[in-house]
C-alpha positions as CSV (number, residue, x, y, z in Angstrom):
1,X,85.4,107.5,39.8
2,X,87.0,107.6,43.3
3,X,86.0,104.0,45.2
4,X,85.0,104.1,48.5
5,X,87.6,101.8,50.4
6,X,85.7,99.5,52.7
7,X,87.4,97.8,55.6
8,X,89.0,94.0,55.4
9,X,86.4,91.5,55.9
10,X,87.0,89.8,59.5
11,X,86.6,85.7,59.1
12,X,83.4,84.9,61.1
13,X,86.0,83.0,63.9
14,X,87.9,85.6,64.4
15,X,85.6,88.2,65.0
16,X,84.8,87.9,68.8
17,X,88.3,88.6,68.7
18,X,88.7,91.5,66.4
19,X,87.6,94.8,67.6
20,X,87.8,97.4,65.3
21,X,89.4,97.4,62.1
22,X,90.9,100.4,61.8
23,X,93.2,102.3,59.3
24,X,96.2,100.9,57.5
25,X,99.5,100.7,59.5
26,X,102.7,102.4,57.9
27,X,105.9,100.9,58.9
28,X,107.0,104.9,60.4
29,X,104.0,103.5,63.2
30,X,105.3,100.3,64.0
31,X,108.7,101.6,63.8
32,X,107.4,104.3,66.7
33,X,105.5,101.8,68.5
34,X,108.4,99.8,68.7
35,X,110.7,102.6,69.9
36,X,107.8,103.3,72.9
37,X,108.0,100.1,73.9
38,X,111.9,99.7,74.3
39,X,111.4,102.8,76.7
40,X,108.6,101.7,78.4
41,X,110.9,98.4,78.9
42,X,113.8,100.5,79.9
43,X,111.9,102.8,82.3
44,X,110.1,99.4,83.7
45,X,114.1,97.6,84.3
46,X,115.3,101.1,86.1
47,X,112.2,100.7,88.4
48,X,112.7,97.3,89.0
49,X,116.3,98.0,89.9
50,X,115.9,100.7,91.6
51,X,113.0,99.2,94.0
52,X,115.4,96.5,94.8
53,X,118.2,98.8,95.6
54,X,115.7,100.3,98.1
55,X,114.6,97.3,99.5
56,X,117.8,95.6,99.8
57,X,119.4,98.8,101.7
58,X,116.4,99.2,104.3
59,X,116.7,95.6,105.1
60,X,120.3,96.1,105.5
61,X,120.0,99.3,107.7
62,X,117.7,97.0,109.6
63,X,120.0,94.4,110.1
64,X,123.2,96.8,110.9
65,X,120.9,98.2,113.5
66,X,119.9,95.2,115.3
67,X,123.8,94.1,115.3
68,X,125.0,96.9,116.7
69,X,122.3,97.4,119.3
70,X,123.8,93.7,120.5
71,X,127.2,94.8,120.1
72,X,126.7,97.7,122.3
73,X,124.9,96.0,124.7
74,X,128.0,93.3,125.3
75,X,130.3,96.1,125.3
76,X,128.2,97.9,128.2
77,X,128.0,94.7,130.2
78,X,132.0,93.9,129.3
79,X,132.7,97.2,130.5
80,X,130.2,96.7,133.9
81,X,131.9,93.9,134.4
82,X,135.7,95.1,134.2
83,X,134.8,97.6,136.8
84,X,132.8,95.8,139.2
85,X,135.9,93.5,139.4
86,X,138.1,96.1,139.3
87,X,136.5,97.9,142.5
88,X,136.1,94.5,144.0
89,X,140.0,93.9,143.8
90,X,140.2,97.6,144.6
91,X,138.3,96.8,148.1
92,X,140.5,93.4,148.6
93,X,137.1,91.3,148.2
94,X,139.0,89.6,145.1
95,X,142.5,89.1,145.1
96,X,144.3,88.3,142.1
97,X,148.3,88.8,141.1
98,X,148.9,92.4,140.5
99,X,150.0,90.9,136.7
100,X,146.7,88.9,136.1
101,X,144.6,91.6,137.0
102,X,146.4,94.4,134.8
103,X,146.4,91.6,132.2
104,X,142.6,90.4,132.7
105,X,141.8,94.5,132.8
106,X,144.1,95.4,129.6
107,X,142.3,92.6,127.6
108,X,139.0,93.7,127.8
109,X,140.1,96.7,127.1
110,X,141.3,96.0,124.1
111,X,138.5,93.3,123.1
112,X,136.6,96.3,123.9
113,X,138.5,99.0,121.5
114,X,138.4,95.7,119.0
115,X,134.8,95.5,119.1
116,X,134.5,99.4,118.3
117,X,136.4,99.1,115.2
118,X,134.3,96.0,113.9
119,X,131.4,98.1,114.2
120,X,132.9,100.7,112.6
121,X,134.5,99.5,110.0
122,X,131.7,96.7,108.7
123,X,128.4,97.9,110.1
124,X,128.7,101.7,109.5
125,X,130.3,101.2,105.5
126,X,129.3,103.9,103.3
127,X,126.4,103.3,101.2
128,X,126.7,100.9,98.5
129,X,126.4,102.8,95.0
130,X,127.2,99.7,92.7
131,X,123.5,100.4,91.2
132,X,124.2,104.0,90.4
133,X,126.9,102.6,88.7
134,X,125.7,100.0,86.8
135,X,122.2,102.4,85.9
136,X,125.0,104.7,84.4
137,X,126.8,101.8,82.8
138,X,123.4,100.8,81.1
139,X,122.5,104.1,80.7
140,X,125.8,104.1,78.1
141,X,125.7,100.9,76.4
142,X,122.1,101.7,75.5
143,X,122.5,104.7,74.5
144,X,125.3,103.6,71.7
145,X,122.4,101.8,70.0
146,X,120.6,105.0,68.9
């Protein structure tokens, strides 16, 4: 005679707690269940990461944006400035030593041509791929666990 398994009893405290009892759990299940949740963890760091990476570049953009919106704006008013005085010495309303002008006029220039290569060279670097990197680094390390 077969006997009809009935479910665990539930301790009266515990049973505003306890849903549904349901079948018995292999360890194949818990071993699956765990495997979900690593990925589900995994997926959730990438996300995380990747949101931050997101974040952090249009915040930079921002930034590079606004400095270089200044930077222009000095250079235009340097530049302004360099040839207001140079037409003014040009129409003898200043009058500077021929060597102190060329040298006043070559300097700017060159703080100028100096300020182009700043915003070159730091506000328009390529775009940082350090997190592709690492994602493909942890992509590897995790992946030797299997």
């Amino acid at each position: 005679m077969a006997r009809k398994k009935h479910p665990p009893q539930v301790p009266d405290t515990l049973k505003n707690l306890v849903q549904d009892v349901g079948n018995p759990v292999s360890s194949s299940d818990v071993d699956s269940y765990g495997k979900l949740r690593q990925i589900e963890d995994r997926s959730h760091q990438i996300r995380t990461i990747v949101r931050a990476w997101k974040d952090q570049q249009a915040q930079d953009r921002m930034m590079r944006e606004r400095y270089a919106n200044y930077l222009i704006v000095a250079m235009g008013v340097q530049a302004l400035a360099v040839n207001v005085v140079f037409v003014l010495i040009g129409c003898g309303l200043l009058t500077f030593e021929p060597w102190t002008a060329k040298t006043f006029i070559m300097a700017v220039f060159a703080e100028i041509a100096a300020m182009v290569l700043i915003i070159v060279k730091y506000l328009f670097t390529p775009s940082s791929d350090k997190v592709l990197q690492f994602l493909d680094e942890k992509k590897r390390t995790t992946g030797k666990g299997r």
